[in-house]
PDB file of N, CA, C and O in Angstrom:
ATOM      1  N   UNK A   1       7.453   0.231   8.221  1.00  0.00           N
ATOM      2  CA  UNK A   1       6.867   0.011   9.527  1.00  0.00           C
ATOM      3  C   UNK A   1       6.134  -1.334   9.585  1.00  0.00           C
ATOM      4  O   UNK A   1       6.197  -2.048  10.585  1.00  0.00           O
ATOM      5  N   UNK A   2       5.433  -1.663   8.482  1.00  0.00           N
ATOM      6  CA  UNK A   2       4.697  -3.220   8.588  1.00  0.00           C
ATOM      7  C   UNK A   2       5.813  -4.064   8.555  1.00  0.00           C
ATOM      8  O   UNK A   2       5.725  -5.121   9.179  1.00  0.00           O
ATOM      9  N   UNK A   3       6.997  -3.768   7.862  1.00  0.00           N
ATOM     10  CA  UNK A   3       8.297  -5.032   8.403  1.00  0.00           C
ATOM     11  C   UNK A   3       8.561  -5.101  10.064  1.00  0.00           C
ATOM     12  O   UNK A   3       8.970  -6.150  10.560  1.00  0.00           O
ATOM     13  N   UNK A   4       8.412  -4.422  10.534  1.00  0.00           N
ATOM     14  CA  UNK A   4       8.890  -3.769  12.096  1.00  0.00           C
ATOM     15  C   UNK A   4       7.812  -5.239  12.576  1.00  0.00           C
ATOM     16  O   UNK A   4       7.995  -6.391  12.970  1.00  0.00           O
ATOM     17  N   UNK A   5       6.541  -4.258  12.220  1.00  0.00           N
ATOM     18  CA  UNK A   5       5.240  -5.034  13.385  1.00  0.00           C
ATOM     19  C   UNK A   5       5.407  -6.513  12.981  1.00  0.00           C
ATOM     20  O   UNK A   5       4.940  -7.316  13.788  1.00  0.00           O
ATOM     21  N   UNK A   6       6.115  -7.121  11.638  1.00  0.00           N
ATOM     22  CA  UNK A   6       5.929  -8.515  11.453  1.00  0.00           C
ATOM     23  C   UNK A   6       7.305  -9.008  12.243  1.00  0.00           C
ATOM     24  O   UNK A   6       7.418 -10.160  12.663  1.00  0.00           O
ATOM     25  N   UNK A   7       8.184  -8.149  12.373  1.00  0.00           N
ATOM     26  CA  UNK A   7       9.336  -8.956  12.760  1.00  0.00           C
ATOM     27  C   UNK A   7       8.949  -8.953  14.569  1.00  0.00           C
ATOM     28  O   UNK A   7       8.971  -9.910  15.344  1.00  0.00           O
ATOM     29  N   UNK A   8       8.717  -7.966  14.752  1.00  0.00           N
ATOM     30  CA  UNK A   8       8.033  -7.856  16.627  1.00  0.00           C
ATOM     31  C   UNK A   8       7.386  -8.803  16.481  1.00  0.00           C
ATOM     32  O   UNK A   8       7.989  -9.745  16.996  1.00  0.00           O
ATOM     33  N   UNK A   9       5.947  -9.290  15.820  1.00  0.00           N
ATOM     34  CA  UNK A   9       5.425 -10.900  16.448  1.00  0.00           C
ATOM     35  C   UNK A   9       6.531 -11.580  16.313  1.00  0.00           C
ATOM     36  O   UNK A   9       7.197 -11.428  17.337  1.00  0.00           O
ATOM     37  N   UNK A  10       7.056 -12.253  15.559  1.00  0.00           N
ATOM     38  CA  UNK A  10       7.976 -13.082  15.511  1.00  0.00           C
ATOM     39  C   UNK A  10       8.973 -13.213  16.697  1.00  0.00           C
ATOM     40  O   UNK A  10       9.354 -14.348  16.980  1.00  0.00           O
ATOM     41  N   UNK A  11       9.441 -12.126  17.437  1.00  0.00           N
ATOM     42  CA  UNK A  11      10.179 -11.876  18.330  1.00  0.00           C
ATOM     43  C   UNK A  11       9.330 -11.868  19.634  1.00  0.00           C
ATOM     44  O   UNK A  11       9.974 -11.977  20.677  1.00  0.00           O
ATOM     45  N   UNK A  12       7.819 -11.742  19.739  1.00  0.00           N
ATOM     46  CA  UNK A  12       7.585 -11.651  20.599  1.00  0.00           C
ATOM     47  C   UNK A  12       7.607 -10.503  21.231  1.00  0.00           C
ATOM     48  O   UNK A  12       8.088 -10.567  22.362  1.00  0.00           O
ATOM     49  N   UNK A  13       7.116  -9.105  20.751  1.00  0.00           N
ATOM     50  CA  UNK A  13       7.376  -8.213  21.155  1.00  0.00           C
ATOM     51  C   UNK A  13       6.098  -7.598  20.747  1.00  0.00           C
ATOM     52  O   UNK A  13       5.576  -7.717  19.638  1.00  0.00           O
ATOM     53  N   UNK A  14       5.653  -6.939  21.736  1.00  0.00           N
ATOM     54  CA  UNK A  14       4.047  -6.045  21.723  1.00  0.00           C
ATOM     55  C   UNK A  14       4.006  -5.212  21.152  1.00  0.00           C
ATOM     56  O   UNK A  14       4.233  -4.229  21.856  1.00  0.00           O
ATOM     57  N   UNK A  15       3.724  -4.818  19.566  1.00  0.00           N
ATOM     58  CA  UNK A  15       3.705  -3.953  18.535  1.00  0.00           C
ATOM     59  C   UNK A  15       2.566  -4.352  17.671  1.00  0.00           C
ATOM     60  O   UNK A  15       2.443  -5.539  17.372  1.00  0.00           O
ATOM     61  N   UNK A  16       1.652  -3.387  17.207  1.00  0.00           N
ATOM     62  CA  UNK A  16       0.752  -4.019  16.356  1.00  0.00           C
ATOM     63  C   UNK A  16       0.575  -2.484  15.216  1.00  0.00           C
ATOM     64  O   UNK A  16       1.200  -1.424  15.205  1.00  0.00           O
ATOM     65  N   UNK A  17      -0.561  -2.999  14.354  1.00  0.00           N
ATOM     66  CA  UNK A  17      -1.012  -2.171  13.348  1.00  0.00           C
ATOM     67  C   UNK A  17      -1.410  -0.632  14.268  1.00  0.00           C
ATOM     68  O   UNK A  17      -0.541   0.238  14.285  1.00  0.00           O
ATOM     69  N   UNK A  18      -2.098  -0.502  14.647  1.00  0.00           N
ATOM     70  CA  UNK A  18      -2.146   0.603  15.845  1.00  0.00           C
ATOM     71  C   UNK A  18      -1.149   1.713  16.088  1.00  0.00           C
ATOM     72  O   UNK A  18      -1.316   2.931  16.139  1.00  0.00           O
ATOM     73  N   UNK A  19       0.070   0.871  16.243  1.00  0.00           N
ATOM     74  CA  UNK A  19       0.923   1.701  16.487  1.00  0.00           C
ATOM     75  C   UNK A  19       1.397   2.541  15.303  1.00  0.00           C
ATOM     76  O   UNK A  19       2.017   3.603  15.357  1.00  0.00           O
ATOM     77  N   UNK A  20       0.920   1.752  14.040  1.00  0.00           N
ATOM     78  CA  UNK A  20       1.603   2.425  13.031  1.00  0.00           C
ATOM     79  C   UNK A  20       0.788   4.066  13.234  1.00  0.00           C
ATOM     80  O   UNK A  20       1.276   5.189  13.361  1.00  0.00           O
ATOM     81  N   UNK A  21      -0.752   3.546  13.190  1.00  0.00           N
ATOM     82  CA  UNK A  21      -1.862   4.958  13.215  1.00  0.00           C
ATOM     83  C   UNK A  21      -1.266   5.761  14.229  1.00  0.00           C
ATOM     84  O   UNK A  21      -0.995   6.960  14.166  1.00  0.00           O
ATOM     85  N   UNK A  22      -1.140   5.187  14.911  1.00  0.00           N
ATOM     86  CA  UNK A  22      -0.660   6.190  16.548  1.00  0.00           C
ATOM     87  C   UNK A  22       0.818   7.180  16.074  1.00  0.00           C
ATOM     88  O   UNK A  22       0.868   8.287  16.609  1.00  0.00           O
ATOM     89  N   UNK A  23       1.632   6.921  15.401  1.00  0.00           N
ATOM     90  CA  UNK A  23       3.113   7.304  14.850  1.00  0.00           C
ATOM     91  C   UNK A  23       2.462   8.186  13.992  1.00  0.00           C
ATOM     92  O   UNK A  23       2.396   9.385  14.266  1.00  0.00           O
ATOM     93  N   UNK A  24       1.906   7.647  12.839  1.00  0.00           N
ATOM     94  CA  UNK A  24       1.221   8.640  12.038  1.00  0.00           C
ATOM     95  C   UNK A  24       0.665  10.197  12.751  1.00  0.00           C
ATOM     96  O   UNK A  24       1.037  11.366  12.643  1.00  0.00           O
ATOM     97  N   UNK A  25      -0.206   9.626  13.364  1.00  0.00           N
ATOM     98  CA  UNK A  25      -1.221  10.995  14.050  1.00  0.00           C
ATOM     99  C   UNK A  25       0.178  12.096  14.592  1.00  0.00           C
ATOM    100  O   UNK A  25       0.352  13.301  14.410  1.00  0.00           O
ATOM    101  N   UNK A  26       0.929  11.158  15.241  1.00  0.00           N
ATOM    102  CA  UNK A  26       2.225  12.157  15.289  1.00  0.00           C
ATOM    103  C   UNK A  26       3.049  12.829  14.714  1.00  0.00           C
ATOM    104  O   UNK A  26       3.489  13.883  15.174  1.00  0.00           O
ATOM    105  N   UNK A  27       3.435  12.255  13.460  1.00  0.00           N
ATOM    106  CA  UNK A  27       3.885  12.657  12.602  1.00  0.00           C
ATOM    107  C   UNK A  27       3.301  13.695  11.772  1.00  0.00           C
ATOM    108  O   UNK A  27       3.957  14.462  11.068  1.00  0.00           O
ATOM    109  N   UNK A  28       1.983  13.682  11.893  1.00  0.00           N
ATOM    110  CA  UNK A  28       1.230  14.653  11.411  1.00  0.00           C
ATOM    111  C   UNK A  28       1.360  16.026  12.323  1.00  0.00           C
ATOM    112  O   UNK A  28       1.591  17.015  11.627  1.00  0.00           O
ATOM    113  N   UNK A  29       1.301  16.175  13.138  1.00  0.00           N
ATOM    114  CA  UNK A  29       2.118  17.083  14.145  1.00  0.00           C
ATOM    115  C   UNK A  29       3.344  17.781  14.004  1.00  0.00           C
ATOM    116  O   UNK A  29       3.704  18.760  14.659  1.00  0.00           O
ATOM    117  N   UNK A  30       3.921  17.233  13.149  1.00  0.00           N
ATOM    118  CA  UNK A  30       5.517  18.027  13.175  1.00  0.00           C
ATOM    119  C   UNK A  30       5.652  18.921  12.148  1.00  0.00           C
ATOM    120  O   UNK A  30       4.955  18.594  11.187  1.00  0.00           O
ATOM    121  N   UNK A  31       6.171  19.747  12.012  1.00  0.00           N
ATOM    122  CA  UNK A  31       6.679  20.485  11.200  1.00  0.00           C
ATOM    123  C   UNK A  31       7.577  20.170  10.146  1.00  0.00           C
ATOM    124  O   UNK A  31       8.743  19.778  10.192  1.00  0.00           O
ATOM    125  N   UNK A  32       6.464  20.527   8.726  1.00  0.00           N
ATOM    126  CA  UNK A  32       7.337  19.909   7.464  1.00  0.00           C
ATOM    127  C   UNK A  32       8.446  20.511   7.254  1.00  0.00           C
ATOM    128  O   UNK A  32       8.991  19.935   6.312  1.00  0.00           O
ATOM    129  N   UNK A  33       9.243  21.590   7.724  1.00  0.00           N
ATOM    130  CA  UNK A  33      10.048  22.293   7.687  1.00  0.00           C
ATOM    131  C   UNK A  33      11.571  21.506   8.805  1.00  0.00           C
ATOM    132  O   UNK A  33      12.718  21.928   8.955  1.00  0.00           O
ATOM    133  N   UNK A  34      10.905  20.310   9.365  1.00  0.00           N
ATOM    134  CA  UNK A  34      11.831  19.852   9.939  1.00  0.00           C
ATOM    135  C   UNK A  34      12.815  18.788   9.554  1.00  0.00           C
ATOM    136  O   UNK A  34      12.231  17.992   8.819  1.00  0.00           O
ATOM    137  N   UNK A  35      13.993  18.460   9.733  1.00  0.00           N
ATOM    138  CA  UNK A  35      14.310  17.187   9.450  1.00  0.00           C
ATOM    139  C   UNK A  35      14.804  16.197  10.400  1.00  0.00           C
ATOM    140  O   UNK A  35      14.998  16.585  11.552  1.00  0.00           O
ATOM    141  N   UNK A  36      15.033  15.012  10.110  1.00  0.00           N
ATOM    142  CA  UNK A  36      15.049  13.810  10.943  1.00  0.00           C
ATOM    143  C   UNK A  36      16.637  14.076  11.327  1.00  0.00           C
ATOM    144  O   UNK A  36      17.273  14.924  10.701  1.00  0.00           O
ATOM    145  N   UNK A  37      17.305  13.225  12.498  1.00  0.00           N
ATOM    146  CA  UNK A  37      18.322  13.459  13.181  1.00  0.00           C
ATOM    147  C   UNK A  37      19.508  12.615  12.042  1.00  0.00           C
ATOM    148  O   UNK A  37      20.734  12.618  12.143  1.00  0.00           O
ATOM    149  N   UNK A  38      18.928  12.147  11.314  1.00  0.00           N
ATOM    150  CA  UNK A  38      19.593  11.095  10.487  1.00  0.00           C
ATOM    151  C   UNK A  38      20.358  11.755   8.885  1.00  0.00           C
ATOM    152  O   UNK A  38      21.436  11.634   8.304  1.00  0.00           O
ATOM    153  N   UNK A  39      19.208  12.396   8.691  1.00  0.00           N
ATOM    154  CA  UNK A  39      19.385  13.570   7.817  1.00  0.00           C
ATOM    155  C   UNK A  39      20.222  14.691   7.985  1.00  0.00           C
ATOM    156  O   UNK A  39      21.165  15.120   7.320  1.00  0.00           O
ATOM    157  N   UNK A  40      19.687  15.060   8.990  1.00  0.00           N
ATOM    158  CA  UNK A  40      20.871  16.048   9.580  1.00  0.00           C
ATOM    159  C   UNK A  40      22.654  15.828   9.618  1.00  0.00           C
ATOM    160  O   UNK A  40      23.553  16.527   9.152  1.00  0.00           O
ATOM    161  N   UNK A  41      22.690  14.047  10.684  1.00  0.00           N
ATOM    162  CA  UNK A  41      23.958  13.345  10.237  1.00  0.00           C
ATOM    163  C   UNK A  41      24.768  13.316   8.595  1.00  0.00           C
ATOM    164  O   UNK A  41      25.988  13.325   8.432  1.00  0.00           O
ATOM    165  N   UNK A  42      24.154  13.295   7.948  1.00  0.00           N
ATOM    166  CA  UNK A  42      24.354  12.938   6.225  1.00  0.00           C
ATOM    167  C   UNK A  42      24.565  13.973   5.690  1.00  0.00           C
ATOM    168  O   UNK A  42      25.378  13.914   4.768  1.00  0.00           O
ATOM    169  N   UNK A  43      23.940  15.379   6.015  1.00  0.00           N
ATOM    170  CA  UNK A  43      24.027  16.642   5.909  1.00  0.00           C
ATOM    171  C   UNK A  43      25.873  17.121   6.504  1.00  0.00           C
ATOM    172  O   UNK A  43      26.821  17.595   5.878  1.00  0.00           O
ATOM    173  N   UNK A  44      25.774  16.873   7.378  1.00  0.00           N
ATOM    174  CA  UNK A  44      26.669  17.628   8.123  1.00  0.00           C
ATOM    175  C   UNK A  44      28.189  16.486   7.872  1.00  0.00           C
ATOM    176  O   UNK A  44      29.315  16.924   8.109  1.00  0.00           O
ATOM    177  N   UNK A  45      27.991  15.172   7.424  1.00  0.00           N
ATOM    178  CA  UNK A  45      29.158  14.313   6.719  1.00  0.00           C
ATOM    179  C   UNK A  45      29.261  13.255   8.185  1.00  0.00           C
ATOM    180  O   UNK A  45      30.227  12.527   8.414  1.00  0.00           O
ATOM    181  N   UNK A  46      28.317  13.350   8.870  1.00  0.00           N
ATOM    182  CA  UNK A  46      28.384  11.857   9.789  1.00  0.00           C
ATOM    183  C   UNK A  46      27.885  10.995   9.611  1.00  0.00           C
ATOM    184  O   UNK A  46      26.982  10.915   8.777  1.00  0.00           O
ATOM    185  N   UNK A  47      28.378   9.818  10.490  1.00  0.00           N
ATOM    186  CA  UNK A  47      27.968   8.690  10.452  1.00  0.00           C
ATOM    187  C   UNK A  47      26.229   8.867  11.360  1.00  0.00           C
ATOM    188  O   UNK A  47      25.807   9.448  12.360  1.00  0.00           O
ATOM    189  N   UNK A  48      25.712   8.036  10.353  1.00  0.00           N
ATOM    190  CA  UNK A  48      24.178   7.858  11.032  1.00  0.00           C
ATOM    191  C   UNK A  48      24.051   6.904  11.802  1.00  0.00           C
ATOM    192  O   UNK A  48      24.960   6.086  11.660  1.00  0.00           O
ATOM    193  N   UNK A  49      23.040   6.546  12.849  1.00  0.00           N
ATOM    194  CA  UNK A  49      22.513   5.403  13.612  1.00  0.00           C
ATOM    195  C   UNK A  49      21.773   4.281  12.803  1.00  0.00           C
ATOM    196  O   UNK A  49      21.541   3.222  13.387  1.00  0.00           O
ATOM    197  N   UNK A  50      21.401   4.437  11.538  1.00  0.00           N
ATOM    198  CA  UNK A  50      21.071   3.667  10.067  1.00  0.00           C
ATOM    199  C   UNK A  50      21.252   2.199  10.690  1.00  0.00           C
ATOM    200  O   UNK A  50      20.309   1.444  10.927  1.00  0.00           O
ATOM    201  N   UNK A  51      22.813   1.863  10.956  1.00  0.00           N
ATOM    202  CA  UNK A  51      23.227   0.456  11.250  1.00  0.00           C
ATOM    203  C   UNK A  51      22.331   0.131  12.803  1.00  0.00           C
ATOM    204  O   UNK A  51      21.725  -0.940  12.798  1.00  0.00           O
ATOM    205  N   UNK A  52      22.265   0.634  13.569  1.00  0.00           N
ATOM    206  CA  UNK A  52      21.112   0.560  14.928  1.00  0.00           C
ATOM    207  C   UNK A  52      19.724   0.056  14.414  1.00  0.00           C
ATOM    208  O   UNK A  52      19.239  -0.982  14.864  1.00  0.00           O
ATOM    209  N   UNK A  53      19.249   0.625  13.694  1.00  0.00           N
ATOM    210  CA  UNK A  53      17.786   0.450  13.384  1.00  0.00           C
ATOM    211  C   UNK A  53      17.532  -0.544  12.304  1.00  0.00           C
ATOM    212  O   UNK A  53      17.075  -1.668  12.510  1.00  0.00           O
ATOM    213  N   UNK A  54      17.912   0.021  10.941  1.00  0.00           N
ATOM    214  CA  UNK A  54      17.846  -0.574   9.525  1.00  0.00           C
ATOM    215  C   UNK A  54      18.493  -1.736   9.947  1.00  0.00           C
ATOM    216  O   UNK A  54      17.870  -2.660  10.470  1.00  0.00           O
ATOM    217  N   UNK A  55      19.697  -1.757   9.759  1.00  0.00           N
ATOM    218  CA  UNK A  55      20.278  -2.555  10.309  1.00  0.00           C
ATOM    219  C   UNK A  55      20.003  -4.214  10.926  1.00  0.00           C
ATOM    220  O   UNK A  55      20.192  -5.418  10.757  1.00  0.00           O
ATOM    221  N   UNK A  56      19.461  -3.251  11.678  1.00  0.00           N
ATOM    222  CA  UNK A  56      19.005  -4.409  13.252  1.00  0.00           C
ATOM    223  C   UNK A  56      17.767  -5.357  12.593  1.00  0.00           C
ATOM    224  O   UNK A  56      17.604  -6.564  12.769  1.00  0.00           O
ATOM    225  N   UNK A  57      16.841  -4.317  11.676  1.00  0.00           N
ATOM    226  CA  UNK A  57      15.900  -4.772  11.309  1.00  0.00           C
ATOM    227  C   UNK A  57      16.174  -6.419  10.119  1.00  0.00           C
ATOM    228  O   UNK A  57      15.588  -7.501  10.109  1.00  0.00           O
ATOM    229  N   UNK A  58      17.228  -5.915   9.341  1.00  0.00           N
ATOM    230  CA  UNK A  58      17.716  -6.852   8.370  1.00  0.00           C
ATOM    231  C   UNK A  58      18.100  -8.294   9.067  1.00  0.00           C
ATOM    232  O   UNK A  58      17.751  -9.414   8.695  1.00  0.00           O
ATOM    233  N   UNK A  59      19.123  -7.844  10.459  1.00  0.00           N
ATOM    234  CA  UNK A  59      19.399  -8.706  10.747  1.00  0.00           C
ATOM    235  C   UNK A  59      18.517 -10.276  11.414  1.00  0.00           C
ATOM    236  O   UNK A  59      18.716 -11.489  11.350  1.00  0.00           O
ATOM    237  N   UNK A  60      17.407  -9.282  12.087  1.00  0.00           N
ATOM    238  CA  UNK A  60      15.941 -10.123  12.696  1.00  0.00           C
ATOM    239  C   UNK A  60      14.985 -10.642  11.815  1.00  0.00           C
ATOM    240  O   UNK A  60      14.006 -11.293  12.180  1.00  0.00           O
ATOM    241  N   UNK A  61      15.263 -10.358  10.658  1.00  0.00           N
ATOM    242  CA  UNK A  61      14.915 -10.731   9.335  1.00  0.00           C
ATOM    243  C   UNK A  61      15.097 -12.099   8.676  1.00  0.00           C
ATOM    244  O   UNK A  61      14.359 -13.052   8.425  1.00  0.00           O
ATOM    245  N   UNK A  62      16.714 -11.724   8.455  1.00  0.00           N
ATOM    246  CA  UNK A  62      17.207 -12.882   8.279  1.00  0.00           C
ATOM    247  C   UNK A  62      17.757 -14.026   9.402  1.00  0.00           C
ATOM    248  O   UNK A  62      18.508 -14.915   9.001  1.00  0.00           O
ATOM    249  N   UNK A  63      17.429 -13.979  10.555  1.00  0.00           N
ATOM    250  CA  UNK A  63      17.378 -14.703  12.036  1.00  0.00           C
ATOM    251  C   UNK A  63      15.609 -15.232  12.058  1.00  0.00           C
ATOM    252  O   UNK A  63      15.173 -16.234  12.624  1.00  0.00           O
ATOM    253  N   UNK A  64      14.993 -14.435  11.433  1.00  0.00           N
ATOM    254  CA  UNK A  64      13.326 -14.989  11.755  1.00  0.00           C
ATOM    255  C   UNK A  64      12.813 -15.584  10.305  1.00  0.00           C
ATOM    256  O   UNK A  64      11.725 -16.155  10.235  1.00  0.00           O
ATOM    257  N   UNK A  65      13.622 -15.422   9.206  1.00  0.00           N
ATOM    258  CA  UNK A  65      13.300 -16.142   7.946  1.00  0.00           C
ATOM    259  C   UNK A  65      12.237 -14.907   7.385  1.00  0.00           C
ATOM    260  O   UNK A  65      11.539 -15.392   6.494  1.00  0.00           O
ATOM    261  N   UNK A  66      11.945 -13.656   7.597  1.00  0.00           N
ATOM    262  CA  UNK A  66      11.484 -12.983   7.446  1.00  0.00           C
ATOM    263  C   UNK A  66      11.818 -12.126   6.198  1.00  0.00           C
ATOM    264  O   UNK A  66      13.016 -11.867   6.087  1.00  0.00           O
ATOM    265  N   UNK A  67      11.123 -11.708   5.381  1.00  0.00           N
ATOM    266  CA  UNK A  67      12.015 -11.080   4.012  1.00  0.00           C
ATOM    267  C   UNK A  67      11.566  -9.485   4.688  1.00  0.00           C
ATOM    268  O   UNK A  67      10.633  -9.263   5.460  1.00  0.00           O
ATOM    269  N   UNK A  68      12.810  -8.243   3.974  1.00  0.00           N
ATOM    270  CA  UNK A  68      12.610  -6.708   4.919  1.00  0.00           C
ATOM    271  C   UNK A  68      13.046  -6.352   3.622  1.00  0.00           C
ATOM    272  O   UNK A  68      14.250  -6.097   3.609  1.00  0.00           O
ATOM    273  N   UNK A  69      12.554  -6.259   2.667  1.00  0.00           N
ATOM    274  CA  UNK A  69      13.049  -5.501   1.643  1.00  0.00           C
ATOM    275  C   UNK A  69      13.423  -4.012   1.706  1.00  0.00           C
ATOM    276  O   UNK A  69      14.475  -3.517   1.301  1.00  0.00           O
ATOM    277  N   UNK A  70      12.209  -3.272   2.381  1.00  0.00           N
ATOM    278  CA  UNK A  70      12.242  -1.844   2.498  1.00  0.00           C
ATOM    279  C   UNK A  70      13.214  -1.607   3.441  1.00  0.00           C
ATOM    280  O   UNK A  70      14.062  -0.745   3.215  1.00  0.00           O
ATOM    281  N   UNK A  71      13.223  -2.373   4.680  1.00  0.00           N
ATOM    282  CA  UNK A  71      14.547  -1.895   5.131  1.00  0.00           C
ATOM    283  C   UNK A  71      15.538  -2.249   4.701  1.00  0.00           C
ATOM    284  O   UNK A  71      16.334  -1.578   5.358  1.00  0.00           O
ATOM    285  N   UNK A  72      16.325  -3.070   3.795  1.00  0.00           N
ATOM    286  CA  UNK A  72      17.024  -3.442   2.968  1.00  0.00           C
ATOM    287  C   UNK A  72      17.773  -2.433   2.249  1.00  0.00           C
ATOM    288  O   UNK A  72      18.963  -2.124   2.196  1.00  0.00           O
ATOM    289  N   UNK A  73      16.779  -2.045   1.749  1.00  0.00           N
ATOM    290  CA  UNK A  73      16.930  -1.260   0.379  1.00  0.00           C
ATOM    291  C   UNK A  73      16.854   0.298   1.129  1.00  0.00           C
ATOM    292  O   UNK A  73      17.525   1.058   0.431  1.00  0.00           O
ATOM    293  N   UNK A  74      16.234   1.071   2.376  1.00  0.00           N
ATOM    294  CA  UNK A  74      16.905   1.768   2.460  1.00  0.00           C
ATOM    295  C   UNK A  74      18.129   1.893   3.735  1.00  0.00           C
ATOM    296  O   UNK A  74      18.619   2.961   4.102  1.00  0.00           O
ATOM    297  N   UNK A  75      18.445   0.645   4.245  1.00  0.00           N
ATOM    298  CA  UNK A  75      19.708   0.658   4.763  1.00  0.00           C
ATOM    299  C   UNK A  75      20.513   0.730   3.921  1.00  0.00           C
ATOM    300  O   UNK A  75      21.618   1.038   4.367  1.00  0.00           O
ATOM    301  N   UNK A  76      20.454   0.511   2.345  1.00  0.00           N
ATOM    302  CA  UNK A  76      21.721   0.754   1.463  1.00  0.00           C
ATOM    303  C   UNK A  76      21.691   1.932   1.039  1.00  0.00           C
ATOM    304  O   UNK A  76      22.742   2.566   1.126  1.00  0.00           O
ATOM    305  N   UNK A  77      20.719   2.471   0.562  1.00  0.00           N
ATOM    306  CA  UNK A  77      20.371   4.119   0.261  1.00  0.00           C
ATOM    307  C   UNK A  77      21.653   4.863   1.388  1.00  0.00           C
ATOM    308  O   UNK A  77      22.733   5.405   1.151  1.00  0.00           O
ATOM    309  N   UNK A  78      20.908   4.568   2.663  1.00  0.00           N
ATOM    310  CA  UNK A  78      21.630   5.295   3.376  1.00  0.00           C
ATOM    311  C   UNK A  78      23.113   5.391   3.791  1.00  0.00           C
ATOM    312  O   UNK A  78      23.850   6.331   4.092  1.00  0.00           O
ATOM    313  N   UNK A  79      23.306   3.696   3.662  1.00  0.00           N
ATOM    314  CA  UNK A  79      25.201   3.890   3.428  1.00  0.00           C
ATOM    315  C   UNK A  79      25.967   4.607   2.404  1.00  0.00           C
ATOM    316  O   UNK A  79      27.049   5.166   2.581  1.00  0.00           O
ATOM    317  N   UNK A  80      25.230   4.527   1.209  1.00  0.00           N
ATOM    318  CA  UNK A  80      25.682   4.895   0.130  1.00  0.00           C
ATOM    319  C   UNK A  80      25.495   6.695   0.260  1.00  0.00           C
ATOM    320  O   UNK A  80      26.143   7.060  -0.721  1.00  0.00           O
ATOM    321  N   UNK A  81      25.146   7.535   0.704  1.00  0.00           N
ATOM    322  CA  UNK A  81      24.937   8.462   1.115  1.00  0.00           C
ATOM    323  C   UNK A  81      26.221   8.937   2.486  1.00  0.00           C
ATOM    324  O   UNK A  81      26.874   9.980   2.498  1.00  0.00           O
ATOM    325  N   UNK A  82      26.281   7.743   3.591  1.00  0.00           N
ATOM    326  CA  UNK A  82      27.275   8.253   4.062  1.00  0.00           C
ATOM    327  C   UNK A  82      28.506   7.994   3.651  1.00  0.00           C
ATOM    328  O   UNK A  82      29.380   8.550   4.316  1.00  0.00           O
ATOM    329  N   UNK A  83      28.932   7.196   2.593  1.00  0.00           N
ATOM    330  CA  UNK A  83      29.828   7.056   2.249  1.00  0.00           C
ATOM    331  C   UNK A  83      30.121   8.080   1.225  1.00  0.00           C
ATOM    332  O   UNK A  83      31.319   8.219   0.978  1.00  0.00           O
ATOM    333  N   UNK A  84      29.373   8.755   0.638  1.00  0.00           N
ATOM    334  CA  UNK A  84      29.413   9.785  -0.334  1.00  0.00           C
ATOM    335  C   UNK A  84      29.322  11.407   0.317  1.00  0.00           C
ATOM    336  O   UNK A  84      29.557  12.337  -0.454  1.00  0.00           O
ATOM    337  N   UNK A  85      29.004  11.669   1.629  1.00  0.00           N
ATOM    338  CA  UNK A  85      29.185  12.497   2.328  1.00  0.00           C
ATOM    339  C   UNK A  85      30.247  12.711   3.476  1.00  0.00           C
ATOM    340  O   UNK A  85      30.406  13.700   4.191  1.00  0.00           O
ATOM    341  N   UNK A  86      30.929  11.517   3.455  1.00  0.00           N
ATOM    342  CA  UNK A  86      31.766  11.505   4.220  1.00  0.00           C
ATOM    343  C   UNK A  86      33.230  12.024   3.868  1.00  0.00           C
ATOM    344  O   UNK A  86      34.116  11.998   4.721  1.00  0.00           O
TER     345      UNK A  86
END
C-alpha cells in the first residue's frame, strides 16, 4: 500500500497515509473466515484481475522511475499460482 500512495503523488492522484489507516480500520471489520475475490479465482483455476492492479502498479513504476518491489514480487507469486492452477 505505501508503493500505491508513492506512485499516486507521482501521478497526481489524491491518496495519502490516511487512507492506508482508513482500509485498515476496515479490514479489521471483516471476517477472518473470509477470502479475497482473487483467492477465490486461484481456488476455483481462474484467471485473476492480479494483471489490473499488480500489474498496473509495476507498470506506473517503471513509467514514474519508481521502484514496487512488493508489488513485483507479488504480481509473480500470483501468476505463478495461476499458472499452476490452471
Amino acid at each position: 500500500m505505501r508503493e500505491v500512495i508513492v506512485l499516486a503523488k507521482a501521478a497526481q492522484v489524491n491518496l495519502a497515509d490516511q487512507d492506508i489507516d482508513d482500509w485498515y480500520a476496515f479490514l479489521n471489520t471483516l471476517s477472518p473466515q473470509g477470502k479475497t475475490s482473487m483467492l477465490q479465482d486461484i481456488e476455483a483455476g481462474r484467471k485473476t484481475e492480479v494483471e489490473i492492479f499488480g500489474g498496473k502498479m509495476v507498470e506506473l513504476g517503471k513509467t514514474h522511475a519508481i521502484p514496487t518491489p512488493v508489488n513485483q514480487t507479488v504480481l509473480r507469486i500470483i501468476q505463478v499460482l495461476e499458472r499452476d492452477s490452471g
